[in-house]
C-alpha positions as CSV (number, residue, x, y, z in Angstrom):
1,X,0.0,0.0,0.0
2,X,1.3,3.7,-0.9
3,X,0.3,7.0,0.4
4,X,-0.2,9.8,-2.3
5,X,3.4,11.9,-2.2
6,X,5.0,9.3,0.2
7,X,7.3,6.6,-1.1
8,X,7.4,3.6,0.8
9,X,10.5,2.2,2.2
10,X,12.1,-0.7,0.0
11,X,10.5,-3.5,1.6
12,X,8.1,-6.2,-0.7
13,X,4.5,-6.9,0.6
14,X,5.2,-10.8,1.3
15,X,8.3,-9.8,3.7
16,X,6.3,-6.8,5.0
17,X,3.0,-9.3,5.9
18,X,5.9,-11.7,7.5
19,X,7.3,-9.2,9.6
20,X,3.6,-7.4,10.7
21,X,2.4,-10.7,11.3
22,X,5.7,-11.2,13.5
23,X,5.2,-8.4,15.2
24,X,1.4,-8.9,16.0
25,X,2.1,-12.2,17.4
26,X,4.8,-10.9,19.6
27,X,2.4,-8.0,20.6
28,X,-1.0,-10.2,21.2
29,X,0.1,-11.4,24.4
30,X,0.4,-8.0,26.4
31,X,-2.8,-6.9,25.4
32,X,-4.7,-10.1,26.3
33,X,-6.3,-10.3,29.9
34,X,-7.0,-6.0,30.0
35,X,-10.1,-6.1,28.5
36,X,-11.5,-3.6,25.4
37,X,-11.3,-0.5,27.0
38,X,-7.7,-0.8,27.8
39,X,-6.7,-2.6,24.4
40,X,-8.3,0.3,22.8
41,X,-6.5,2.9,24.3
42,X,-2.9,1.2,24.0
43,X,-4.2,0.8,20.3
44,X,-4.8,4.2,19.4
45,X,-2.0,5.8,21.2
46,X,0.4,3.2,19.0
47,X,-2.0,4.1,15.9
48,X,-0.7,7.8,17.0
49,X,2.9,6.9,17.1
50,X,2.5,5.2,13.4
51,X,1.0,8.6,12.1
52,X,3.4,10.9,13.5
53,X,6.1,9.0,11.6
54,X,5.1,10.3,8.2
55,X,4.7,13.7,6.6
56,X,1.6,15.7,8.2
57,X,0.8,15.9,4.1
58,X,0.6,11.8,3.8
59,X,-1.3,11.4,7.5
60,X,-4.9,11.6,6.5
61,X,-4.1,9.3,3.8
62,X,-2.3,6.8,5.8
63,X,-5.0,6.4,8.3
64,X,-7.4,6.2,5.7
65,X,-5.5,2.8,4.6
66,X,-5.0,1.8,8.1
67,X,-8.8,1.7,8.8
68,X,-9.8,0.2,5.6
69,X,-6.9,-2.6,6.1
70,X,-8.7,-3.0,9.7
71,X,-11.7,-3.3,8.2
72,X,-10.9,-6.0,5.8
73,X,-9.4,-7.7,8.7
74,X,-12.3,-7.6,11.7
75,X,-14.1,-10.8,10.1
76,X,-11.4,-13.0,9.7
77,X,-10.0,-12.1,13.4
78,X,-13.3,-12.3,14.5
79,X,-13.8,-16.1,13.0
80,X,-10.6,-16.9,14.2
81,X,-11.3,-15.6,17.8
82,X,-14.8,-16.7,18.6
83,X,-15.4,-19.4,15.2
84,X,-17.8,-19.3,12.4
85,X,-20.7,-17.7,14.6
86,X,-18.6,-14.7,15.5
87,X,-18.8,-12.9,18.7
88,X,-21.1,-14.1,21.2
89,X,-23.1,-10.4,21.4
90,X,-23.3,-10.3,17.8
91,X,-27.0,-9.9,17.0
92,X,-28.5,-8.8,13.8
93,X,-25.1,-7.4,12.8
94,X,-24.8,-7.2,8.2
């Protein structure tokens, strides 16, 4: 994924998915056990941190592709999390 007006840095996207996916799995396991409301916050404030590394230009941009990625990714977290069904307080939900 590029930003408009930011190059990327000279990485390919299999080796960059290798290394996030690293990095999530090393990351899971300190958020696990503090609930939502805690995750969230330690989210965003890292979400922060990954926005103020690029050009106040390119930062509406790159959280746009952030929150589509994130997105893209809640159903397949979510079936691998809670199974086919989904959350358990899932009701209605298209």
């Amino acid at each position: 994924m590029r930003c408009k007006g930011y190059p990327m840095h000279e990485i390919d996207a299999e080796e960059a998915m290798r290394r996030s996916t690293a990095l999530a799995d090393q990351i899971r396991p300190l958020l696990s056990g503090h609930g939502p409301e805690v995750q969230g916050a330690a989210l965003v404030q890292l979400v922060a941190l990954h926005l103020v590394g690029h050009p106040a230009q390119a930062r509406e941009s790159v959280l746009a592709m952030h929150n589509d990625a994130v997105r893209s990714l809640i159903p397949v977290v979510e079936e691998e999390l809670f199974g086919t069904a989904g959350h358990p307080g899932n009701t209605n939900v298209n």
